[in-house]
C-alpha positions in Angstrom: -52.5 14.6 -76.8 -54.0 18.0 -77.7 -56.6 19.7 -76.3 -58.1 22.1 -78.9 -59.0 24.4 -76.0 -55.9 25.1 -74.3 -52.9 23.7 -76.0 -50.5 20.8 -74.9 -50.4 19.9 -71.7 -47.6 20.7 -69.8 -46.6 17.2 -69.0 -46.3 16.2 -72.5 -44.1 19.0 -73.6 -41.7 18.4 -70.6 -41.4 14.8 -71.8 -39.9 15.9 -75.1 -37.2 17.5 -73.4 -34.6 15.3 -73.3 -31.0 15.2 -71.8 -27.5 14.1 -73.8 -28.5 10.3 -72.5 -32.1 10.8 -74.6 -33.9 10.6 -71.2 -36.2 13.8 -70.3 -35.0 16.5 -68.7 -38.0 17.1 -66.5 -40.4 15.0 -64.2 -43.3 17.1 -64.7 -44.9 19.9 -66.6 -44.4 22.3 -63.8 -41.0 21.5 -63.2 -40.8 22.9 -66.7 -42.7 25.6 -65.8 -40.9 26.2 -62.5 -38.0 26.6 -64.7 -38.9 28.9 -68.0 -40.3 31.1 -64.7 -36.9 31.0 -63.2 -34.4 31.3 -66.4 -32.8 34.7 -66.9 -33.8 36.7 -69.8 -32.5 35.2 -73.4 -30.7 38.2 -74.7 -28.7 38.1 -70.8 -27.5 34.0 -71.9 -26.5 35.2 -75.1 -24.5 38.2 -74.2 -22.7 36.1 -71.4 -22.0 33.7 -73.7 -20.7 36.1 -76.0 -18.5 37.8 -73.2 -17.0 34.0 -72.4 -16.4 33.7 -75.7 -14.1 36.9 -76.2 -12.3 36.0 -72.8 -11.1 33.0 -74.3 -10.2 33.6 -77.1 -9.0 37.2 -76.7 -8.0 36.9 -72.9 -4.6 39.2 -73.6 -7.1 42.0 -74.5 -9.3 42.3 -71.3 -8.6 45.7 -70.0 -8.2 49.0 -71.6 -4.5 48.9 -71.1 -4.2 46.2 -72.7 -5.8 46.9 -75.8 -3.9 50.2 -75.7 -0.6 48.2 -75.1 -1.4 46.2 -78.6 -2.5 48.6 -80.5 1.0 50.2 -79.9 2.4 47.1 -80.6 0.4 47.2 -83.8 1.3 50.9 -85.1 5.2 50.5 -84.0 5.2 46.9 -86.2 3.6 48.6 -89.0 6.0 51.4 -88.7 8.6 49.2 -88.8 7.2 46.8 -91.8 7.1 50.6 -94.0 10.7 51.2 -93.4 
């Protein structure tokens, strides 16, 4: 399963990718490689994931107007609340 010189083979590792169904994911080791090779940069995922994220939850808020619109929202129901 190992060889001491050079690691697992490629074959192997794509068999312990599986999918939701518990099946693997790849037919062969270089279809795994083909694919690290090909995936965009980790912290690229992350920050559109992250930008996803914001849209969904915080849609209202996705240009600079809009912010600016709520945050006079905010101050003129804080202004009101001190009165």
């Amino acid at each position: 399963m190992v060889n001491s010189a050079h690691g697992w083979h490629p074959d192997l590792i794509a068999e312990m990718v599986l999918d939701e169904d518990g099946n693997p994911y790849f037919g062969s080791g270089e279809e795994l490689a083909r694919a690290i090779v090909q995936a965009p940069p980790p912290q690229q995922v992350v920050e559109g994931l992250a930008d996803n994220l914001m849209l969904q939850r915080h849609g209202e808020l996705a240009t600079p107007e809009a912010v600016e619109a709520a945050a006079r929202r905010g101050g003129a129901q804080r202004s009101a609340a001190a009165c």
